[in-house]
N, C-alpha and C positions, 0 to 999 in steps of 0.2 A: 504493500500500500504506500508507504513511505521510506524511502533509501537517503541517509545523509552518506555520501561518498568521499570522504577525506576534506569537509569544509574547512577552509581558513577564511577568515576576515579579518583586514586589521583595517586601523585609523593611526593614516599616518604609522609611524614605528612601532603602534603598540600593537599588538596580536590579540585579536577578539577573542575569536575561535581559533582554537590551533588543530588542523587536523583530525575533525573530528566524525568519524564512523557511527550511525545509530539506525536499525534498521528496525520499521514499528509494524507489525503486521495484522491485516484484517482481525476482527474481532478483539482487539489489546487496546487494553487502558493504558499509556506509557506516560508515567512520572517523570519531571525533568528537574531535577533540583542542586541548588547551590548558595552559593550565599552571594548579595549585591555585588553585581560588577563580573560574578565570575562568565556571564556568556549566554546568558537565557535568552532574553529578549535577544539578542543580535542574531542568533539560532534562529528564534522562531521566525523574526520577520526578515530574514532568510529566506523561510521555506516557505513563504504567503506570497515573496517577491516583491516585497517591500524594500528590503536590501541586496544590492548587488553582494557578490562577494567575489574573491581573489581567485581562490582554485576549487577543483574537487566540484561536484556537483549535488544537485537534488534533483531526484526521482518521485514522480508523484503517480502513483499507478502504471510504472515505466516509463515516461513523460518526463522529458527534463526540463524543469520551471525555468531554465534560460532559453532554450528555443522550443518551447511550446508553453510562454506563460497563458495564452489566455485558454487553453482546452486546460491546464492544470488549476487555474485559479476558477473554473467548471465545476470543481470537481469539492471543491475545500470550502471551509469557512473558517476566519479567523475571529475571535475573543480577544483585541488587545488589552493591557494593563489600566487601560486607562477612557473609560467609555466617551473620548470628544468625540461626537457627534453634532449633527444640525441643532443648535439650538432654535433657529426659526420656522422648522419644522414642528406639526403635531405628531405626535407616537403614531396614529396611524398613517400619516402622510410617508414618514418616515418606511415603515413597513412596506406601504406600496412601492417606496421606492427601490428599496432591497429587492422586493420580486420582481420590479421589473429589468431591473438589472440580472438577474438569472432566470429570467422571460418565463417566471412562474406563471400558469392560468389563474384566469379569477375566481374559480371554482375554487383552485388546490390554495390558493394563496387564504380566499377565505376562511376554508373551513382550516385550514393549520393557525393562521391570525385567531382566531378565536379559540379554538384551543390552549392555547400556548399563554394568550393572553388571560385566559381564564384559570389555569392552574398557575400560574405566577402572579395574579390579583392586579393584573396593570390594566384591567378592562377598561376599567369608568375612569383611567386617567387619557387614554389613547388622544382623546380628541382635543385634548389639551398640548401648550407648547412643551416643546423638550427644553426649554428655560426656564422652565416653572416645577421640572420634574428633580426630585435628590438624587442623590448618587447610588443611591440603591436600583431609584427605578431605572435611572440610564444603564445603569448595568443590566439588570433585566432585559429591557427592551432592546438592548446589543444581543442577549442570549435568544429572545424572540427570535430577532434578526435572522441568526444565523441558522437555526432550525428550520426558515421557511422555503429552502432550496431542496429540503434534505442530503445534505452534503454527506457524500462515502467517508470523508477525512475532516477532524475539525482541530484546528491547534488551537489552543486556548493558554493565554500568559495570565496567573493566578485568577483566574475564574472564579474565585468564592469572594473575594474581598470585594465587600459593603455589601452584599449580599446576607439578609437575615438569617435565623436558620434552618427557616421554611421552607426558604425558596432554595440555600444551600441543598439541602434534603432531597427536593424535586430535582435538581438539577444533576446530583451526583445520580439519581435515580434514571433521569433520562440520558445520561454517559454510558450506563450501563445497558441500557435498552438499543443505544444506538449501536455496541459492541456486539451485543447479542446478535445482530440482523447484519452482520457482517462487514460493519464499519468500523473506523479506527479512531479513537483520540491520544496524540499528543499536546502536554498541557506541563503548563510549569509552577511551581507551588512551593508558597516557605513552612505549608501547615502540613509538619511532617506525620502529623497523626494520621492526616486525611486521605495523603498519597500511599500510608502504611495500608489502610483498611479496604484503598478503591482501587487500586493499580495490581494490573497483572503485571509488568515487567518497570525498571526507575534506571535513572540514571542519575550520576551525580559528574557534575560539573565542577572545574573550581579554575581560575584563571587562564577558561578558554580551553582547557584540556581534560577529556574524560577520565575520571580515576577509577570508575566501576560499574559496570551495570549488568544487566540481567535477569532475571525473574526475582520477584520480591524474595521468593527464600535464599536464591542463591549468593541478592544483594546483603540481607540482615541476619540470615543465619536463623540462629536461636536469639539474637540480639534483639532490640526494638531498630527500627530507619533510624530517630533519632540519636541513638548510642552512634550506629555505626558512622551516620554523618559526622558526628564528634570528631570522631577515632580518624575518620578519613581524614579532616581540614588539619588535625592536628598534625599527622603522617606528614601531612604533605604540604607543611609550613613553610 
């Protein structure tokens, strides 16, 4: 579903990503964790095509998002850090405009807008502006967003933050339902509890170079994620 093939990216002399290999396969929850700075974000929007990068490539259903971004960015939906969106849009204007940029019907785009909108509680805000909405709802309604295409692949950069722990709850619920049905999430997270209990396979990062990954047991052992993330950062001071 998702091949990172030897990424580097740097800025200027610094090295983002150094070389970095991670292969996420249909149906897999894949955790991507590290601490500030060490390469997450430049990873992920990497592989949305948000950022160029140096060398090495990404595969996105065999699709390499450098010469085939727009049948790859088809295919995905991304969760940034940080939900700026339209403030002079309404939530539902906003919505129409997501589907029609992934040339949803008015049928499919409906009946999923209501859905979605209804088990996340953004209903009776929709018609109102996205400048009037908190940062919970922009987060939500970015989580809407991206569900309305049903994308095979969604990468998501800490997805639970400002998010209640309701809609937390639903959300980690619908990660898993979209796994089941033979899709994939790559997603990055400091809440190492959360990535322990929902992720089949994690990775840990730490200035731009991979130090471990693999199926959650094979990452933490008998240990907790958090012990071993410890042990890791310390290792490799």
């Amino acid at each position: 579903m998702l091949v990172i093939d030897h990424l580097t990216k740097k800025y200027g002399s610094k090295i983002a990503v150094d070389d970095l290999s991670l292969h996420i396969a249909p149906g897999e929850i894949y955790g991507f964790i590290g601490h500030n700075g060490a390469g997450k974000t430049t990873t992920l929007k990497a592989v949305v095509g948000i950022l160029d990068f140096d060398s090495g490539d990404i595969l996105i259903d065999g699709k390499s998002i450098k010469k085939s971004p727009l049948e790859c960015k088809s295919e995905i939906a991304y969760i940034p850090d940080n939900p700026d969106i339209y403030d002079y849009m309404t939530g539902q204007k906003y919505l129409n405009f997501i589907a029609d940029v992934f040339n949803v019907g008015k049928a499919e785009r409906g009946e999923r807008i209501k859905k979605y909108s209804e088990i996340f509680e953004l209903s009776g805000a929709l018609a109102n502006p996205i400048a009037s909405y908190s940062h919970g709802m922009k987060q939500k309604l970015v989580v809407i967003s991206a569900l309305i295409h049903e994308p095979r692949l969604i990468i998501m950069d800490e997805p639970f933050v400002g998010l209640d722990p309701k809609a937390s709850h639903i959300l980690k619920e619908i990660m898993r339902e979209i796994c089941d049905k033979g899709g994939a999430i790559f997603f990055s997270t400091h809440v190492l509890e959360v990535a322990e209990k929902l992720c089949d396979k994690v990775a840990i990062i730490k200035d731009g170079k991979l130090i471990r990954s693999g199926t959650m047991e094979e990452v933490k052992g008998d240990e907790s994620l958090e012990a071993v993330f410890l042990e890791l950062e310390a290792d490799n001071a």
